[in-house]
Residue, then its C-alpha position, 0 to 999 in steps of 0.5 A: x752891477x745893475x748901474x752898469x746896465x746903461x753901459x753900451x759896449x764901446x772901447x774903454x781905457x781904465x787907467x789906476x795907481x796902485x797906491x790911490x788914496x780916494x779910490x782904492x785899486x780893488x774897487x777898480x778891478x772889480x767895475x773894470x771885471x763887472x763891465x767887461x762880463x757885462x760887454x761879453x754878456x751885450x755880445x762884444x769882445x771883453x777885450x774893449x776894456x782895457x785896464x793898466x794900473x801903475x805903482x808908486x806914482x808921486x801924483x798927489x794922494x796918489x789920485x791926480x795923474x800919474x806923476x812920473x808915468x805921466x808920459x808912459x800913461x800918455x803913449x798908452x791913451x794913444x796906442x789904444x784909442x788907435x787900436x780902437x778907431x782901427x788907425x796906425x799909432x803915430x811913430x813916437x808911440x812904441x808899439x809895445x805900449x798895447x802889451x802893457x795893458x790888462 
């Protein structure tokens, strides 16, 4: 965890597949689990990283993109970088989308 120590506490969007061949979702979990305590520990909210895996994808090897979630990946960057910067998402994005992140 001391790699993480260079980290400063600002909004992060992890986005995953299930099935990635390069880099499995375990190893993930646990960097996405190690910055937030490391955020909290820096005295910010845990909830500025956010992590949303996405099963079966079709991207190749299950590594570049997201395939047939590529639109639903897409409407979640937007939602979250504007719950970040404190503005209103556009309307095409359903407000649903933050409820689909961890």
């Amino acid at each position: 965890a001391a790699h993480l120590d260079g980290f400063a506490p600002l909004p992060v969007l992890v986005l995953h597949g299930e099935l990635d061949a390069m880099i499995p979702v375990e190893i993930q979990r646990g960097f996405v689990g190690k910055l937030r305590e490391r955020f909290v520990a820096a005295g910010s909210a845990g909830d500025q990283v956010a992590f949303r895996v996405f099963p079966e994808t079709g991207a190749p090897s299950e590594h570049a993109g997201f395939g047939r979630h590529s639109n639903e990946a897409k409407a979640i960057q937007t939602a979250f970088l504007a719950r970040a910067l404190g503005v209103e998402p556009v309307p095409a994005v359903p407000e649903n989308m933050l409820s689909r992140i961890e």
